[in-house]
N, C-alpha and C positions, 0 to 999 in steps of 0.2 A: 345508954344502950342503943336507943334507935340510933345515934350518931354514929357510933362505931357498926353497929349495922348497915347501914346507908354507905360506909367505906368500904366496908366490904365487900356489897356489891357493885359498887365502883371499882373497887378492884380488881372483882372478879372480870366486869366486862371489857375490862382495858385488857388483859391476859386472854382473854378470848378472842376479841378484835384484834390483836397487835403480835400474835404468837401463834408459827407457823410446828404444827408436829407431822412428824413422819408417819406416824398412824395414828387414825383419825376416829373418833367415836361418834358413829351418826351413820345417814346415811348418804352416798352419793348423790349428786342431781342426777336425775332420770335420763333428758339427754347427754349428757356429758357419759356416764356411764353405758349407754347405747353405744357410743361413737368410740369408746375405749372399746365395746365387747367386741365391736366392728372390724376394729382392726383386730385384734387376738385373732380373732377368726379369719380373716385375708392375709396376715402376713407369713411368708417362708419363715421359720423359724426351725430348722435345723438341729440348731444347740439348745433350744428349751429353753432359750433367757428369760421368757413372761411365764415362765413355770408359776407364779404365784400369782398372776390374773389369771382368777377361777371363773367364769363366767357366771352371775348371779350372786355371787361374794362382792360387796361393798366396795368397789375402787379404790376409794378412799384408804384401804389397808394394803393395797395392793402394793410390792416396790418400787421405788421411785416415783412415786403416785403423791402429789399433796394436797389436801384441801383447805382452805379458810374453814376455821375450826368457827364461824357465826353463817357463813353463808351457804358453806359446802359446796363450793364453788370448788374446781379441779385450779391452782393456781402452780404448781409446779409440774413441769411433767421430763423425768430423767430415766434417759434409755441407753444402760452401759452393754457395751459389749468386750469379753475378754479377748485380747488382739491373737492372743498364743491359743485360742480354738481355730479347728480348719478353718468354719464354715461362719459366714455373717449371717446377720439377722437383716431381710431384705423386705423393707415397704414400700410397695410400687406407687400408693397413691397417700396423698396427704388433705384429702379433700373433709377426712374424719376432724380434722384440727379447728376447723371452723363453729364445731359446736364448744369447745374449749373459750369460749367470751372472755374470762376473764384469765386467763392462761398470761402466767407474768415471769416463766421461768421454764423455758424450753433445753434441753440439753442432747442429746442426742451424739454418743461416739463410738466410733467404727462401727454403725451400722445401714445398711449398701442402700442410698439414696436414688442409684444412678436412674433410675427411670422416673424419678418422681421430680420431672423438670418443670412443672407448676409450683414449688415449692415460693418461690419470693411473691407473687400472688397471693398464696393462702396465706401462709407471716403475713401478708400486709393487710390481711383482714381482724389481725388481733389488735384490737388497741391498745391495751396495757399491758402489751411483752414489756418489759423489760433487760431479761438474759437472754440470748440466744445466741446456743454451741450448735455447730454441726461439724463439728471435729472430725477428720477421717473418715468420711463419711460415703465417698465415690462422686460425691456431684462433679458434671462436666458441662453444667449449665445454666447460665444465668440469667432468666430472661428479661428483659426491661420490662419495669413500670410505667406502663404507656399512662395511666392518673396518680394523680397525688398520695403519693404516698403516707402511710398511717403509721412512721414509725416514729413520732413525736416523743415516746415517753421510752424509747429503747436508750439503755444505757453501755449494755456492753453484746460485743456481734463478735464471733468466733468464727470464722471458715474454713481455719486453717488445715492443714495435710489433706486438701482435695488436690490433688497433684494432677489431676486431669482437666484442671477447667480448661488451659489453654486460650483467654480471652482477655479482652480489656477490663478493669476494673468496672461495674457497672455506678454508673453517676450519681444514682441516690447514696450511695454509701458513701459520699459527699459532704451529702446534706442532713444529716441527723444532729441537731444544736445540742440534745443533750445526750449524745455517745460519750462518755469516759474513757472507753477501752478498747479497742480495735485492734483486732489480729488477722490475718489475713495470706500468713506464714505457708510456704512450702504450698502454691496452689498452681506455680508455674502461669501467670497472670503474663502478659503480652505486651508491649504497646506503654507510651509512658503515661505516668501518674499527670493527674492533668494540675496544667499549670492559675488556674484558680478563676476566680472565686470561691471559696470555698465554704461551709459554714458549718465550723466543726469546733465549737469556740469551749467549748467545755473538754476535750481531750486530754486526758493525760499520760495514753499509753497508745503507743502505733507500733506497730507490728508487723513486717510484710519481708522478711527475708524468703527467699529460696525464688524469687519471682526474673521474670527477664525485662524491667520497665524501659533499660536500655535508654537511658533520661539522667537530665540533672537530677538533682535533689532540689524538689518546687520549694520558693520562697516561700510560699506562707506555711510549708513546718518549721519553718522559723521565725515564724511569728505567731505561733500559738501561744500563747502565754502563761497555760496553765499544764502544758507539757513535761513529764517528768521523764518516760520512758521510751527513746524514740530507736529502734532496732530495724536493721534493712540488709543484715546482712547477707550478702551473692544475690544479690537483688537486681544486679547491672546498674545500679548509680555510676555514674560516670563526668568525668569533669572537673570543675574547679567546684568544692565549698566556699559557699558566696563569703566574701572578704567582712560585708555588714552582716549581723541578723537582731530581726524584732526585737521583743521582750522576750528571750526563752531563758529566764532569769533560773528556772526551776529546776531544770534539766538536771536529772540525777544520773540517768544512763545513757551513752550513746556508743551506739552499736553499728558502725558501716563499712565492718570489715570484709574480706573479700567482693570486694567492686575495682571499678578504674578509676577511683580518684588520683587529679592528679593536680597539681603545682605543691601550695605548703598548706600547712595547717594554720587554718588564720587566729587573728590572734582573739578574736573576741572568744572562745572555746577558753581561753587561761580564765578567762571573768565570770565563770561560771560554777562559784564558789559552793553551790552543793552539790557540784558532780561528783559521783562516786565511783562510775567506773566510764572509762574513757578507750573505746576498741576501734583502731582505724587498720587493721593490721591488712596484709594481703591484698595494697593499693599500689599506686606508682609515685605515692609522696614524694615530694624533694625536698630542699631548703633543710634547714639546722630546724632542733626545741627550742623553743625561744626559755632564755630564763623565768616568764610570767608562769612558768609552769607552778613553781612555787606558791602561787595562786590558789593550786586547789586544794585545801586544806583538808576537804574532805574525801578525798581521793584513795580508794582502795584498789583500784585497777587500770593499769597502764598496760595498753598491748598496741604496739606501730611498729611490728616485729614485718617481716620481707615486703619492707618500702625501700624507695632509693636517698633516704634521709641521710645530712654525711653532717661533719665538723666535729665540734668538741659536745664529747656529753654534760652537759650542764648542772654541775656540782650540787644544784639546788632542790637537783632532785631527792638525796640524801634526806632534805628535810623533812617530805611529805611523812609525819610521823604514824599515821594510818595506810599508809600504803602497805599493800600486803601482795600485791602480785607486779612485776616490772619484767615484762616480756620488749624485748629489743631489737633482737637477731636477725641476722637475715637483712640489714642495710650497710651503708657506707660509716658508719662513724669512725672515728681516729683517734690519736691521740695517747695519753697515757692514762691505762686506767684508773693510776691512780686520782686523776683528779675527781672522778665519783668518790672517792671516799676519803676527800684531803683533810675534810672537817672530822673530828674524833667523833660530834655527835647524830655522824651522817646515818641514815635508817636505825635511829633507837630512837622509841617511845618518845611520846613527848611532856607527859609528866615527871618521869625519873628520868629519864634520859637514858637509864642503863640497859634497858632491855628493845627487843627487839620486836615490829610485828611483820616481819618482811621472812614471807615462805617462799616466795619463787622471784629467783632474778634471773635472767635469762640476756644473755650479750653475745652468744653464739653467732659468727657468720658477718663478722665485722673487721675491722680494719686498727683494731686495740694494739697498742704495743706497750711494754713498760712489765714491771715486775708485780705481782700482783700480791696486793698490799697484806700486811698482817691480821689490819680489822677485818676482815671478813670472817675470820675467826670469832667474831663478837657478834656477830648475826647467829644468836640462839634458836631463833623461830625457825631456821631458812633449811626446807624438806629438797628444793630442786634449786640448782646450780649449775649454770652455764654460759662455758667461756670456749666454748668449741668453736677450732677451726679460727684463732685471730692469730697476731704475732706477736704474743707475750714470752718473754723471757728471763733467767732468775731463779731462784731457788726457792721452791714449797716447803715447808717444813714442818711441827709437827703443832706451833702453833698457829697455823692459819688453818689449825681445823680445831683447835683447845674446848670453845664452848658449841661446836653444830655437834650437838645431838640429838638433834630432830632431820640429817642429812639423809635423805635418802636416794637423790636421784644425781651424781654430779658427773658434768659433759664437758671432761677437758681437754679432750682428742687434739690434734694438730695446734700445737703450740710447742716451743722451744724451752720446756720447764724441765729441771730439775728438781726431783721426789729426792729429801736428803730426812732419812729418819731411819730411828735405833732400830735396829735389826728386831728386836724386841717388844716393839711399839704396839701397843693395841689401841686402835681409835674410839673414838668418845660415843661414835655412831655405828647402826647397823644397817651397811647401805645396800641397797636392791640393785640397783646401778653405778659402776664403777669405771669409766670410758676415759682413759689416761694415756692411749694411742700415741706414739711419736715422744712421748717426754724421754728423761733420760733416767731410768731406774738400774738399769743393769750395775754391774755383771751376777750379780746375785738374783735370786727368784723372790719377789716381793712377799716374805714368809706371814704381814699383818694381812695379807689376804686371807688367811688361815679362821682369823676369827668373826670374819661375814659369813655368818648362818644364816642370811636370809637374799646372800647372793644370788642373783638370776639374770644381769648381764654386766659381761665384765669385757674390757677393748686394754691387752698390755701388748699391743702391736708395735714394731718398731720401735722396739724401748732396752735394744740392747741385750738385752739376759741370755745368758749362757749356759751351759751344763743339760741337764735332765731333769724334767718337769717333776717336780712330788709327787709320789703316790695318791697324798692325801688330797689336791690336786684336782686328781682326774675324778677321784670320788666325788666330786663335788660335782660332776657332770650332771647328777642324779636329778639337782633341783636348778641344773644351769640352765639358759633361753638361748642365750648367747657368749659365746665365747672366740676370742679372737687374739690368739698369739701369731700372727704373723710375723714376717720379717725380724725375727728374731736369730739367733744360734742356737736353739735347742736339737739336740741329740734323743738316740735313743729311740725303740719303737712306740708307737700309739696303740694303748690295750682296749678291748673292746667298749665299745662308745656305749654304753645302759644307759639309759632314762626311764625318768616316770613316767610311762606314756600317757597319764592321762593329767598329766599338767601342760601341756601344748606342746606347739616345736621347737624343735631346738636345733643354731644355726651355728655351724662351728666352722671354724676357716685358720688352718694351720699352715698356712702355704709361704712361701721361701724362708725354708729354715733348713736344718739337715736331718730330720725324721727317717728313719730307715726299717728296713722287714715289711715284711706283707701290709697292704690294703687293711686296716683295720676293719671289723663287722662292726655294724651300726645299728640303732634299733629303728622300730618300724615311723617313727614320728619326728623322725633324723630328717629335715625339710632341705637344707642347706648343707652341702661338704665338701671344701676345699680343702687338698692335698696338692695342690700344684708347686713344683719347684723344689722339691724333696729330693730323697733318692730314694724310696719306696721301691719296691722291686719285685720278682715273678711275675703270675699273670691276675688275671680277672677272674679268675672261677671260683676261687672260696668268696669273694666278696661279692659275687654278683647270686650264683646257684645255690649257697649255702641259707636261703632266702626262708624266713621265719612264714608258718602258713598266714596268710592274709599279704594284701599288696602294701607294699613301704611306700610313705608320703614324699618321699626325695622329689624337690622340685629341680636342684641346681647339683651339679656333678662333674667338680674341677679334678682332672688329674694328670692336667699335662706337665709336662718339664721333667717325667720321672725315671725309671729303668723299667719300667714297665715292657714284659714281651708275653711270647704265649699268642695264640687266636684269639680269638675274644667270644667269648662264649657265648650260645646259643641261650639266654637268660633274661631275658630280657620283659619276660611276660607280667612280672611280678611289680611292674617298678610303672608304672602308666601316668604317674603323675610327674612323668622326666621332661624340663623345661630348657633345659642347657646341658650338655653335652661336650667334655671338652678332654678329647682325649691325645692330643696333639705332643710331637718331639717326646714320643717312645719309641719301642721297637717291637710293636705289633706288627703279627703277622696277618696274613690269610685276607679272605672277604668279610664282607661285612653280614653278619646271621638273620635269618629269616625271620627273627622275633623280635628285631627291631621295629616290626612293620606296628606294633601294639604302642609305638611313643607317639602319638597323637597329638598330645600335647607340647612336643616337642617344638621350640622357637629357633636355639644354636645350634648347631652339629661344627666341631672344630677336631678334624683328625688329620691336621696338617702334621708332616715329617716323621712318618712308620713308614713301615712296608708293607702296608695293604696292598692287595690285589685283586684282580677279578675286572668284569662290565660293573660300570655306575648301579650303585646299589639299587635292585629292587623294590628291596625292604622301603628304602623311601618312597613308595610312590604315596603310602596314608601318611605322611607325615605333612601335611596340608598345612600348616600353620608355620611352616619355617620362615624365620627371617634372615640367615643365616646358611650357607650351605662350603665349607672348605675343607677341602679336599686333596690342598697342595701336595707338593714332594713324595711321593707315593707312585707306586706301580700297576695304577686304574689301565685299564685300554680297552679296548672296541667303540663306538659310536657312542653320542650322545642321545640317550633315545626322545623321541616324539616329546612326551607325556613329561619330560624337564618344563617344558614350558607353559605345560599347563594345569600341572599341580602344585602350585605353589604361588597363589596369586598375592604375599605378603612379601615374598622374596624380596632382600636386600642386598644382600650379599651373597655373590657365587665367584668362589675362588676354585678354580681346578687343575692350577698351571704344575708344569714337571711333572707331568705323570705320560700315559703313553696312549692317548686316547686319538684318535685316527676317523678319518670317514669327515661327510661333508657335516658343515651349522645346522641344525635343524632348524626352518622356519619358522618353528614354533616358540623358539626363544624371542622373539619379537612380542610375545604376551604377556612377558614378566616387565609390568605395568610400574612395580615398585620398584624397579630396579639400581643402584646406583654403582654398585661396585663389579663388574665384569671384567674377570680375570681369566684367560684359557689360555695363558702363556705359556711356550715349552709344550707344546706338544707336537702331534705330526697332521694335524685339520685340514685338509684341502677343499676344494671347489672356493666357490667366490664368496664373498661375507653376502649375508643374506640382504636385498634390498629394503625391508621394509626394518631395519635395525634404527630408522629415525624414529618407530612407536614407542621406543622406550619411554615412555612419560616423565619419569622422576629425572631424568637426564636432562631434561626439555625445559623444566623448571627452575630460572636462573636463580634467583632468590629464596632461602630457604631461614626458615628458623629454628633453632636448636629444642621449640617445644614439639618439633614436627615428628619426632620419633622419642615421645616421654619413656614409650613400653619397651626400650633398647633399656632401658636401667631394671637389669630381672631381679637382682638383690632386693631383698627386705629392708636388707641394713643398707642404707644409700650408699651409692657410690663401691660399694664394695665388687660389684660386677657389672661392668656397665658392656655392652657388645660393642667389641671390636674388630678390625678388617686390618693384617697386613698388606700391604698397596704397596706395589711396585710404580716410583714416579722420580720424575726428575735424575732419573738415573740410580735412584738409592729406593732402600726401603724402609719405611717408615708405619708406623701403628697409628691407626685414628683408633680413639674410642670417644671422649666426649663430644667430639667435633664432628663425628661419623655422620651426624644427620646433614652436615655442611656438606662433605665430600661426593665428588661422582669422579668414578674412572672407568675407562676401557683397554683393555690389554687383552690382545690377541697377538704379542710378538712371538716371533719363532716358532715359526710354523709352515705350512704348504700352501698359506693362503693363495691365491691367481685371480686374474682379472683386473677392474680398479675398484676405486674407494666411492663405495655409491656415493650418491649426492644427496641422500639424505640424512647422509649425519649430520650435515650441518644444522641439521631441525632442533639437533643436541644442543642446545643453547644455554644449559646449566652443566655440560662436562666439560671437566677442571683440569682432568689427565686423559689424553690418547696415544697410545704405542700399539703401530701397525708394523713395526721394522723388524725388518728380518723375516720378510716373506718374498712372494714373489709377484708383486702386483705391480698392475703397467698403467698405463692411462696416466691421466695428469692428477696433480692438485685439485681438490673443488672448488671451482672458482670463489664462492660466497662463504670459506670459511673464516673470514673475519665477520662473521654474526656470532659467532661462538662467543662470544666477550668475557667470558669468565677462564679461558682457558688458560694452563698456567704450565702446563707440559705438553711436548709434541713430540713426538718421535716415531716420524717416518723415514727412516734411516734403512739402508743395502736392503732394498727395493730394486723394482725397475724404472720408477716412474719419469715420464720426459716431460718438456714444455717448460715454462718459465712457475715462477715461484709467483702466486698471485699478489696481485698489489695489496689486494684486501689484508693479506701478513700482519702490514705494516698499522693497522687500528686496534690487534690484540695489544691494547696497553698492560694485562696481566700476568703477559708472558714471558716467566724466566727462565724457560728452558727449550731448546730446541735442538734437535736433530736431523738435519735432511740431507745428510752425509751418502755418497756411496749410493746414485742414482741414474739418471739419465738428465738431469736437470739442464736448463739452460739460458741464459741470458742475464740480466740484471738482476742483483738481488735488492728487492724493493729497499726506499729508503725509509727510515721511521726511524723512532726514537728509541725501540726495540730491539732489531734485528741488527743495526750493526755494532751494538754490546757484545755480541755474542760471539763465541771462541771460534776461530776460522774454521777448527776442526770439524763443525757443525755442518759447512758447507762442502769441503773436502772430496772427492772423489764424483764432482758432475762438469759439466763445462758451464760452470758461473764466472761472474765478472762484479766487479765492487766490492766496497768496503763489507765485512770486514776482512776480504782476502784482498791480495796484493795484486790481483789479476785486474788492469786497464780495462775500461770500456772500450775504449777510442779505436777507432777505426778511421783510418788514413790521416789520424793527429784529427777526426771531430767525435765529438762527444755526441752521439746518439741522443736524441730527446726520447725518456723514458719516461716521459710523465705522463699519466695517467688520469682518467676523471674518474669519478668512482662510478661503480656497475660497468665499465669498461671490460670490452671481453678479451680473452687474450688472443687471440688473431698476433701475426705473426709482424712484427715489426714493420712500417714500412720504413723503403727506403728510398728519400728522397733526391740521391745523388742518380739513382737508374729514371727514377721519373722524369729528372729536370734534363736528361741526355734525349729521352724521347718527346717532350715537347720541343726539345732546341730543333730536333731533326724536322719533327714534323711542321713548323713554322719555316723551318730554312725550306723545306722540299715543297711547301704551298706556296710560300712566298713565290719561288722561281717558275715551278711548273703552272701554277695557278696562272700567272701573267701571259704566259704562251698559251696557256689554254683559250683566256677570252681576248686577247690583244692580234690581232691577223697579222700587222704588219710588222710586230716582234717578233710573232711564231715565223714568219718568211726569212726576217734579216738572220734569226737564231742559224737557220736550216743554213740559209748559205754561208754564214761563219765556218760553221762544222762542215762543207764543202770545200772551201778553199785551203781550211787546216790540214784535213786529208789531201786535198793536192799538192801539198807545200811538202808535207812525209813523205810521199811515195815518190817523187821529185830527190829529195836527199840520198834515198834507199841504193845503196850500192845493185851493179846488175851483173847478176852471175853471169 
């Protein structure tokens, strides 16, 4: 008995020493309980979160309160805050923490730290922390530890979603030997991670994505050796992954996607046989997968989806029998797809072989070509599927879908496939997503669509189909997100668009097909509606005025290409979330209504070819946010008023040509800073172009990149609406939309322009197109418009302009089109490698001379020296045949008179020559 007694309490004190409870029976220590009451009593607390620290009740009961159940020592302290309340729970000082001694498990999230900037001083007064979160918490500052730091026995440091620090990593967090776990995620940290020494030899989880380190990736995280978990993702890593690394034999996860890495994926990364999920996506990778990929056996996650990786995809990857996500898309590879799945037991299991653990393959936005294979019908597991946008071609049919019954998501858009299955067919799945754009399904309505009940976005654009949409169809609208029959043949009117409104929006786009009768009514959560290219007909008033009470979400509103007429109605109050605007090639009448001035949020306006009329709408002057302003073909006239120029500081496009708009440039167009596309062609403009037209900025800016206007793609659905600018160039007219951010033009022809061509447009060193022709302007060419280097159209054509064509011409190496026809022009036309390609017609109606006209230089059989040094100005030719006339003279008349001037006794002999000559004549002279 005494023995099993004597266990007992052995027992008991092991369970009371070694076992932490959440409420605690005893009572607090005295200071430790002070220092808690302390804070209850100083902290804001808004929401009542320490609602259960009573002042004088036992701490130790208190929430998130713990104590050593032998010493009553306060050893946990956890302070949650719910994120979805207004208001945080804010403690200004942390100087209470210090009576906490034995405090080994600090937690602290989303609540407002921000003035309690002592905070790494007081922690460093704890010696046996262990945990420490400050999760979400506001800190924006981290002061150094001017001594030695006391975090010896700290295992895991949380700091992550302080999104305000704004600073370098601070150096103790370095040096903790026995940290396990570090996070440091989403704090927007500065400045690169330092390049070592470091002593961090027990880590097995690092953590620091969302940060700007703007740095390699330092050697020695790859040489931690007990590293499992290493995550950095949009962290600004950048560079090459070093080709060697340490022992990181352990490495289960690696995470360093969206950053700049850039050459290949080295190969020591294949030898890292317990990786289980491998993320390098949203880099500038190159080079091919190496076959070692086979390597990782235990591999469930593959993401190198929008790198620049190209070749064949390496059939090996089929084998990884635990792979369960293979994300790809979005790089160069090639090839035929079938060779991913040559092998019969390519993504099945690797026990039986027969089944399958692969949910997501993802090959979208590649370079595939080849018919795509049957097994994929054998990938049972597989919820998302995507082959969007490669060059596959071949027929699908009803077994390359036999065993996905687990399909939910499949993205087979732009590909050249044909859907060949029994009219009858009902698939094995019930897919949520159905995106099968560009295949070939027609001339019938795909009727298996009928049995997806759980359909909510579906793309049968371009896929041929004929006749008249189903009833049952459109009822389907109810649970639709997205739908998209474009470019189809469907007939017949569109009945009114219902939805659930409170299952989200919903984007529908029905445009070039032959849809007929009124604007169908939409409901209020209808985001997206394209009708463009129809034959839709009447006017706007039931679709616009018939307006349900509360304001409609429509952000995009395509209805050009239609029969549309009628004014356009005064309607406009209801609709404030309108983002594009496209009401172009109808036959609307009248001005534009006063209650357009309520689209604010308006980006496009496109009411090019109606017959509007009126002064440049009012209503736009709140429309502040335009990128966008065309206007074309239409019957606008009076001035351009002031306030164009300075309402609209986003402005990209302003097309306003063919219409009848009159009076002088307002100077104030010189403000529109974003400008790139300037179009006032066709109309009747007079006075001079404004001088200060060189401030255009974006024109000025030779080099541009296609991310430079990302917010020109307004569609949801990518690519479905991207802004675009008809541009008069090169003599034609042509449509930018993807490339819009490339292009700059200027079009002012056909007009009453007068005066010359300031000389500061050449300051325009990124415009690509200029047509001044067909006005009335005089003066010359600017001498220095060969800095323009990019320009690619010119047309200064029936002008008045005189003087010679400048040399500088001849350096536009980009230029393939030119006009300087039907001017005053004169003399040589420069030589280069450019200008005399070009059709004589170009040069036509001036007094020019050279190739490519037939018109001699030569004068009296010499060829004029026309050559020029550069910056040479054009000053009028000399000519050295009148010069070398007036020094012969003036040499012969010094030579002679010069010698009689200082010679005496030549100037006497001279005199009396010329005396006896005369007496020798008048000697001859007959005498009357």
């Amino acid at each position: 008995m005494k023995v099993l007694a004597i266990t007992l309490w052995v027992l008991l004190f092991f369970i009371l020493t070694n076992t932490k409870f959440v409420v605690c029976v005893g009572i607090c220590r005295e200071n430790e309980q002070q220092a808690l009451e302390t804070l209850k009593k100083e902290v804001d607390d808004p929401s009542n979160i320490l609602s259960s620290w009573v002042v004088g009740k036992d701490c130790c009961e208190w929430e998130g309160v713990v104590c050593n159940n032998l010493t009553r020592h306060v050893i946990v302290l956890s302070i949650y805050f719910d994120w979805f309340e207004s208001r945080y729970l804010r403690i200004n000082n942390l100087e209470w923490l210090t009576s906490l001694s034995s405090l080994e498990n600090l937690e602290m999230e989303s609540v407002d730290l921000s003035k309690a900037n002592n905070w790494p001083q007081v922690i460093n007064m704890l010696p046996s922390l262990v945990d420490l979160r400050l999760f979400n918490c506001s800190l924006h500052h981290i002061a150094p530890l001017l001594d030695h730091h006391n975090f010896s026995s700290l295992k895991s440091l949380d700091l992550s979603e302080n999104r305000n620090l704004n600073s370098s990593v601070p150096k103790w967090v370095f040096y903790l030997p026995n940290l396990v776990s570090l996070d440091l995620s989403d704090c927007n940290f500065i400045g690169p991670l330092p390049d070592g020494p470091v002593n961090l030899t027990s880590l097995t989880t690092f953590k620091a994505s969302g940060n700007h380190f703007n740095c390699r990736l330092p050697k020695w995280l790859l040489d931690l050796n007990n590293l499992e978990h290493l995550v950095l993702y949009g962290s600004g890593i950048e560079g090459v992954i070093q080709s060697k690394s340490g022992n990181i034999t352990k490495l289960k996860h690696l995470d360093l996607s969206s950053n700049n890495l850039n050459y290949t994926i080295p190969n020591w990364l294949y030898q890292c046989k317990d990786l289980e999920s491998l993320q390098l996506g949203l880099n500038r990778l190159e080079g091919t997968v190496s076959s070692l990929i086979s390597n990782l056996s235990s591999i469930t996650i593959i993401d190198l989806s929008n790198n620049m990786l190209s070749g064949k995809l390496p059939n090996v990857i089929g084998k990884l029998g635990k792979l369960g996500y293979l994300e790809l898309s979005g790089n160069l590879f090639e090839g035929d797809i079938y060779e991913l799945f040559n092998v019969r037991s390519n993504f099945l299991s690797v026990p039986l072989r027969n089944t399958s653990s692969l949910s997501t393959l993802r090959l979208g936005y590649n370079k595939l070509t080849g018919a795509l294979p049957e097994s994929v019908g054998q990938l049972s597991m597989l919820e998302d599927f995507s082959i969007y946008n490669n060059r596959l071609e071949g027929v699908v049919t009803e077994s390359h879908f036999s065993k996905l019954t687990h399909l939910q998501y499949f993205y087979a858009s732009r590909n050249n496939l044909t859907l060949k299955v029994s009219r009858n067919w009902i698939p094995s799945f019930q897919a949520t997503t159905m995106l099968i754009g560009g295949w070939n399904i027609g001339p019938s309505f795909p009727m298996w669509l009928r049995t997806q009940n759980q359909i909510m976005y579906v793309d049968i654009s371009d896929c041929g189909i004929q006749g008249e949409v189903p009833t049952w169809f459109w009822n389907l609208s109810s649970q639709i997100r997205l739908l998209n029959l474009s470019h189809n043949h469907f007939v017949g009117e569109v009945p009114i668009i219902s939805t659930d409104e409170q299952s989200g929006s919903l984007l529908m786009y029905l445009a070039s097909n032959n849809f007929s009768g009124p604007i169908p009514l939409i409901s209020t959560n209808v985001t997206e509606l394209d009708l463009s290219n129809n034959s839709f007909s009447k006017g706007l008033s039931n679709f616009l005025c018939e307006a349900k009470n509360g304001s409609y979400k429509l952000r995009i509103l395509n209805l050009g290409g239609n029969d549309l007429s009628e004014e356009i109605p005064d309607c406009w109050m209801n609709w404030p979330e309108l983002k594009v605007l496209i009401l172009r090639d109808n036959n609307l009448i009248g001005s534009l209504p006063r209650s357009m001035e309520v689209l604010s949020n308006l980006r496009s306006l496109d009411l090019r070819r109606n017959r509007l009329n009126g002064p440049f709408p009012s209503s736009l002057e709140n429309c502040t946010k335009l990128h966008k302003i065309d206007l074309a073909e239409n019957e606008f006239i009076g001035k351009l008023p002031s306030w164009l120029g300075m309402r609209f500081p986003t402005l990209i496009v302003l097309i306003l040509r063919s219409n009848k708009f009159d009076g002088e440039l307002p100077q104030e167009l010189c403000h529109l800073k974003d400008l790139q596309i300037l179009d006032l062609a066709n109309n009747t403009f007079v006075g001079i172009i404004p001088r200060c037209i060189g401030n255009l900025s974006s024109m000025v800016k030779k080099k541009k990149e296609l991310e430079d206007d990302e917010d020109l793609n307004y569609s949801y659905y990518i690519g479905v609406l991207i802004e675009s600018a008809m541009v008069t160039t090169k003599g034609n007219m042509y449509q930018y939309d993807t490339i819009l951010a490339l292009f700059t033009s200027m079009d002012m022809s056909s007009n009453n322009l007068s005066g010359d061509i300031p000389i500061s447009v050449t300051r325009l060193a990124g415009l690509r197109s200029f047509n001044l022709s067909k006005n009335n302007l005089t003066g010359t060419i600017p001498n220095d418009i060969g800095v323009m280097k990019v320009l690619e159209s010119v047309d200064l054509s029936e002008n008045q302009l005189y003087g010679q064509i400048p040399q500088s011409f001849s350096s536009l190496t980009t230029l393939s089109y030119l006009n300087l026809s039907d001017n005053n022009l004169s003399g040589m036309i420069p030589l280069s490698t450019q200008l005399q390609s070009f059709d004589p017609m170009s040069f036509q109606g001036n007094k020019l001379c050279g190739l490519p006209l037939l018109v001699n230089c030569s004068s009296n059989g010499n060829i004029p020296n026309h050559k020029y040094e550069d910056g040479e100005s054009d000053k009028d030719e000399v000519d050295w045949f009148y010069i070398s006339m007036a020094i012969g003279f003036a040499l012969s008349f010094w030579g002679v008179c010069g010698s009689l001037f200082f010679k005496r006794s030549w100037r006497h002999a001279y005199f009396r020559f010329l005396d006896r000559s005369w007496e020798m004549l008048l000697a001859k002279l007959p005498i009357c």
